[in-house]
C-alpha positions in Angstrom: 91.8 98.1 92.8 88.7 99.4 94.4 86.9 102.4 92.8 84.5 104.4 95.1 82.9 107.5 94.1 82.1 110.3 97.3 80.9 114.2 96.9 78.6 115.3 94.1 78.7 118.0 91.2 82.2 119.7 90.9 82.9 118.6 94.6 83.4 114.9 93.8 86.2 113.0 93.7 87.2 109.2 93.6 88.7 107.0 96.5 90.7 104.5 94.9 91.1 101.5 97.1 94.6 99.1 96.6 96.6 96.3 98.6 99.8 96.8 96.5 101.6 100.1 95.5 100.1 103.3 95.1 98.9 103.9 91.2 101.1 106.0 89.6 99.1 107.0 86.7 96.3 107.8 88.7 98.6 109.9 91.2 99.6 112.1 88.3 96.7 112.4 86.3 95.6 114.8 89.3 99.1 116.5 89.7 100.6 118.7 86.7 104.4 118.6 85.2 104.8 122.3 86.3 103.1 122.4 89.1 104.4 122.9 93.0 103.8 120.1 95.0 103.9 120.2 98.9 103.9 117.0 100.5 102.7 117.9 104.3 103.7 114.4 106.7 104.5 113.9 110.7 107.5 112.1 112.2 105.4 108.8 112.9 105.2 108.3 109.0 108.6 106.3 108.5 110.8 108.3 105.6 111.0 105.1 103.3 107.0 105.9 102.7 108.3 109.4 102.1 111.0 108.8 99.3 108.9 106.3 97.8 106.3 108.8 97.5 108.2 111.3 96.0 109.7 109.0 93.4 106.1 108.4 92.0 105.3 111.8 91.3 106.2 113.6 87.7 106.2 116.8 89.1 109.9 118.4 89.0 109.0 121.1 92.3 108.4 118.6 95.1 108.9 119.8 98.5 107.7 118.3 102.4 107.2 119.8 105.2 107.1 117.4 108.7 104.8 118.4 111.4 105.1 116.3 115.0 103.2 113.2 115.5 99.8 113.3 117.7 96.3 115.7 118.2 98.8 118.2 119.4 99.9 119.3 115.7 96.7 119.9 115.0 97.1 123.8 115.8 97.1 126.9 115.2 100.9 126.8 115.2 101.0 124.1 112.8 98.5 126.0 110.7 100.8 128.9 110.3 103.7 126.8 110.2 101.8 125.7 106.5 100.9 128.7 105.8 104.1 130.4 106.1 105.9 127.2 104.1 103.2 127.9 101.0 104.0 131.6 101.0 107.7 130.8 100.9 107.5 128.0 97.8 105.2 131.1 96.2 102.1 128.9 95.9 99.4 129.6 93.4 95.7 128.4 92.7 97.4 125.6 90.3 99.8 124.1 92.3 98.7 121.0 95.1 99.1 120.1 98.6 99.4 116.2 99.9 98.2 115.2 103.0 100.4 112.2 103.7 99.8 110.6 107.3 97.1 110.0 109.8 94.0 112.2 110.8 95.7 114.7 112.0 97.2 115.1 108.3 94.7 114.8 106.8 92.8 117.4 108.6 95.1 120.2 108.7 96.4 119.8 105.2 92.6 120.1 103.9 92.1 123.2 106.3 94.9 124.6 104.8 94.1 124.1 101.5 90.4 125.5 102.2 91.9 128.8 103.3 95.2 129.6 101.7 93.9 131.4 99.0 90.5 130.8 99.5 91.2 127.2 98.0 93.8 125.2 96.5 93.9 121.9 95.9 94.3 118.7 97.8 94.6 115.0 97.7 94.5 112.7 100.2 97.1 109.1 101.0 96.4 108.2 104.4 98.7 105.5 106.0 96.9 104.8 109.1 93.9 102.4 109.4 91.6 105.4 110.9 92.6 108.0 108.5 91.7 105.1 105.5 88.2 104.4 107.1 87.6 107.5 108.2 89.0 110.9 108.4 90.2 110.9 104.7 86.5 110.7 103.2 84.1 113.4 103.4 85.9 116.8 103.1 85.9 117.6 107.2 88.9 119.5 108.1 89.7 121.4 111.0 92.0 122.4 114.2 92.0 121.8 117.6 91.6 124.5 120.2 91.7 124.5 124.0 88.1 125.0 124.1 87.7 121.2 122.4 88.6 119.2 119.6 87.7 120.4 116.0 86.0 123.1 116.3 87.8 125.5 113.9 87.6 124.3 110.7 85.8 123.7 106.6 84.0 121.2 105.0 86.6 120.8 102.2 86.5 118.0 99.8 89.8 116.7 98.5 90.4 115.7 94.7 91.5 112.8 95.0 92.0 110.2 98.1 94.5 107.0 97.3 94.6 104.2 100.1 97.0 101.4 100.2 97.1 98.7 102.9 100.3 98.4 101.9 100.9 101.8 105.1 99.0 99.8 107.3 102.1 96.9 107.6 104.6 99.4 109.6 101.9 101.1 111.3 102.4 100.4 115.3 100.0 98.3 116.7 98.2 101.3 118.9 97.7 102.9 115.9 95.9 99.7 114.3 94.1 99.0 117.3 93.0 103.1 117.0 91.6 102.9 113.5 89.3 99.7 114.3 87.6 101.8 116.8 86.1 103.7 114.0 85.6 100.3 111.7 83.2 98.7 114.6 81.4 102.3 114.9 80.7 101.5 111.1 79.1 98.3 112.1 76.8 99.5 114.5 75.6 102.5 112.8 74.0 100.2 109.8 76.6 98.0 107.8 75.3 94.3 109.6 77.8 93.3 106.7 80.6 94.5 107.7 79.5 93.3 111.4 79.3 90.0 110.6 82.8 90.4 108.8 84.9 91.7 112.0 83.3 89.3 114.4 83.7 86.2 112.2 87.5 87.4 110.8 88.9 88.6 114.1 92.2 86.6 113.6 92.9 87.5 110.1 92.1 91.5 111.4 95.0 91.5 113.9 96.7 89.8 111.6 96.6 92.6 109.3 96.1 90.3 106.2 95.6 92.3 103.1 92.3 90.9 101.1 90.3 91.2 104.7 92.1 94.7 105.3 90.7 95.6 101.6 87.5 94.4 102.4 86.8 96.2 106.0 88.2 99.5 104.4 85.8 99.2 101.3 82.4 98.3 103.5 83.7 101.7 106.1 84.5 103.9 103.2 80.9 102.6 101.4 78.9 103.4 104.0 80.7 106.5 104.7 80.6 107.8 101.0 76.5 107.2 100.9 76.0 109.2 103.9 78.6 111.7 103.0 77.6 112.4 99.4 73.5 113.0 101.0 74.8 115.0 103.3 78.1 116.7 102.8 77.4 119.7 105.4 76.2 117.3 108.3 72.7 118.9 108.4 71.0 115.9 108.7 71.8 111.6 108.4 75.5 112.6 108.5 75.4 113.0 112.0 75.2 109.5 112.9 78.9 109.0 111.5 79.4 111.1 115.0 78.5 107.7 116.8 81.0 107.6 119.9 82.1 110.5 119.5 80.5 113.1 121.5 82.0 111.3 125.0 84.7 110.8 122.9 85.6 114.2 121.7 85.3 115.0 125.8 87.0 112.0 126.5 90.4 112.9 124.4 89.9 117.4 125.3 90.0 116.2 129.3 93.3 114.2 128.9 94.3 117.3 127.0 95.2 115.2 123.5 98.3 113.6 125.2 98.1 110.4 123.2 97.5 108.9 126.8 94.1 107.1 124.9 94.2 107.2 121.3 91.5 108.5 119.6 90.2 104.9 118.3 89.9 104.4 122.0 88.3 107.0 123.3 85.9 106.3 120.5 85.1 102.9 121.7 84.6 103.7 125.2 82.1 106.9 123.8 80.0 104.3 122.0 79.5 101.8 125.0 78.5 104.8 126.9 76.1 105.7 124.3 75.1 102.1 123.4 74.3 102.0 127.4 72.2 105.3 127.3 70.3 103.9 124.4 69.5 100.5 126.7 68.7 102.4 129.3 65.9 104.3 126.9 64.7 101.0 125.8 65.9 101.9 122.3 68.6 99.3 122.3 67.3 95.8 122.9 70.9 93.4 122.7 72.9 93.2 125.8 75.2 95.8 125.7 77.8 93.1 126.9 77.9 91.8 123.1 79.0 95.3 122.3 81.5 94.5 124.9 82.9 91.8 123.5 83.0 93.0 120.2 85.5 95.7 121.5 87.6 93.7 123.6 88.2 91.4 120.7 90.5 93.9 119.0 91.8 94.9 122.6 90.0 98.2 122.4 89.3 99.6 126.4 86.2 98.8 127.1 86.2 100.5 130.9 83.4 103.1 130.1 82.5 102.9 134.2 85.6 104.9 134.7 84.7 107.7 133.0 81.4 107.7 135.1 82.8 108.7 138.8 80.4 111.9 139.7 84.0 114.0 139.2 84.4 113.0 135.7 80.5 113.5 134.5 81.2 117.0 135.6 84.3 117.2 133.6 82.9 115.8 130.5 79.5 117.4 130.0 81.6 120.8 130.3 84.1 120.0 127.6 80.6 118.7 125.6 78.9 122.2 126.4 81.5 123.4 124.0 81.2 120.4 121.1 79.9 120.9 117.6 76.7 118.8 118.8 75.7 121.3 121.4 72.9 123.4 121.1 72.1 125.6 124.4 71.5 123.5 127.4 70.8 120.9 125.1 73.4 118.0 123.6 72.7 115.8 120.2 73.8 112.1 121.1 73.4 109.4 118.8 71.9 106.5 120.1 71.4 102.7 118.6 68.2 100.9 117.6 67.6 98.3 115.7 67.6 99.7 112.8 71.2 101.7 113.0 71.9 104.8 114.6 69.7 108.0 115.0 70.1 111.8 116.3 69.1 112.1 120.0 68.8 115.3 121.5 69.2 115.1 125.7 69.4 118.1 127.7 72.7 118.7 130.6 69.9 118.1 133.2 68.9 114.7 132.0 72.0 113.2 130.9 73.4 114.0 134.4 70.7 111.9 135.8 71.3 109.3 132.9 74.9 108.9 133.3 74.3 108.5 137.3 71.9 105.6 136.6 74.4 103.7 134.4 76.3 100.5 136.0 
């Protein structure tokens, strides 16, 4: 088992990386005897996981509560929905929430945490590949709204986070593909080990083989954690973890979160975008045909041109004029060099004239 440190002072908290069972000790050590324990999961997360989960903890006042699968759950409905549910077991600053799923769990279990009572706690097992790389690390929680994707919501970090590959074997292969979207953002943002891992090991990735699984989820969640514990508020280098994800975010708000592209895909068509943008800057010197490749390898779309007809630029930069990363008339991109990725500020007036120049 993998031991990785994220957060500092009394906000940190361990992220303990395994390819057999969760640890059971180390499970409980966070959880006490007496405490109320409220297990929040979705219907994708098959209820074998769920019993097995349950079995492992001491505690004698276990409850779940399912919320559907998909973006869509992440609302104000299924906020209250929590809400309601912890005001009905008669929580208390002791007792403990689980987020037990994808992204989606994750994030509205540690928004729910953040406010019910200004602040219980929370731990984190996510069972899907992007929730393990990703979503689980770094205390971002939020809601979606109509107005766009995340933008109600805390910077929260959970006490504990527990990832198993074990999850990853009855995961559905959309899901898989979804979570490598944000493992190859990882490898273009500054980990040129974990690069050359995925694009050697391709094979033994779709084969979901567990020492190579192990090993792409401990180089994401590294690189994650460093950036994360500099910069736990995103006021600075944390931005670049936002790599894809600005014509992403857009991407999955204009299809209205209808699990028509996942988010790992919309991702992956945001950074080619990007990655083209930064070529077209001179900032970017490979072909962005290896970034291509790359994507296609894991079967990821990789149709960025259809998202730049002059009707869908139009649509995009308005769902982006409501994103986190716009300021004014102004939008922060990040962009590739070299050397990683780095903040790029573009204004609505020049992207427009970018994204028209882009074959």
């Amino acid at each position: 088992m993998t031991i990785i440190s994220a957060g500092k002072g009394a906000s940190k908290y361990n992220i303990h990386i395994t390819g057999k069972n969760l640890p059971k000790s180390v499970l409980n050590s966070n959880l006490g005897k007496k405490n109320k324990i409220l297990i929040i999961t979705d219907s994708g997360v098959p209820k074998k996981h769920i019993k097995k989960l349950k079995e492992l903890i001491n505690s004698k006042s276990v409850h779940t509560l399912v919320l559907g699968n998909g973006e869509r759950s992440k609302s104000f409905s299924s906020f209250k929905k929590i809400i309601d549910k912890l005001f009905e077991l008669r929580f208390d600053r002791s007792d403990v929430l689980i987020a037990f799923g994808g992204g989606v769990v994750g994030d509205i279990t540690g928004f729910s945490a953040s406010t019910f009572l200004r602040g219980i706690k929370y731990i984190q097992i996510p069972t899907t590949l992007l929730a393990q790389v990703d979503s689980s690390v770094g205390g971002k929680t939020a809601i979606n709204v109509p107005q766009g994707k995340n933008l109600v919501g805390a910077f929260y970090n959970p006490s504990l986070v527990l990832i198993s590959t074990e999850f990853l074997n009855t995961l559905p292969e959309s899901e898989y593909k979804s979570g490598l979207g944000e493992v190859i953002k990882y490898s273009f943002i500054g980990n040129k080990k974990l690069k050359n891992i995925i694009e050697k090991n391709p094979e033994k990735i779709i084969k979901r083989e567990s020492s190579i699984l192990q090993t792409i989820i401990e180089e994401s969640i590294k690189t994650k954690s460093k950036i994360v514990t500099k910069d736990e508020k995103e006021s600075g280098i944390r931005a670049i973890l936002n790599f894809g994800h600005t014509f992403g975010h857009a991407i999955e708000n204009s299809n209205s979160y209808n699990q028509s592209i996942k988010h790992g895909e919309a991702i992956a068509i945001g950074m080619l975008i990007e990655l083209k943008i930064s070529q077209y800057l001179k900032y970017y010197k490979a072909s962005i045909e290896d970034g291509i490749k790359l994507i296609k390898k894991f079967d990821l779309p990789s149709n960025y041109k259809d998202f730049l007809t002059p009707k869908k630029i139009e649509i995009l930069i308005k769902k982006m004029m409501f994103d986190k990363k716009a300021f004014g008339n102004d939008i922060n991109f990040i962009l590739i060099d070299k050397n990683g990725g780095f903040v790029k500020k573009i204004s609505i007036k020049r992207l427009k004239g970018l994204l028209n120049k882009i074959d």
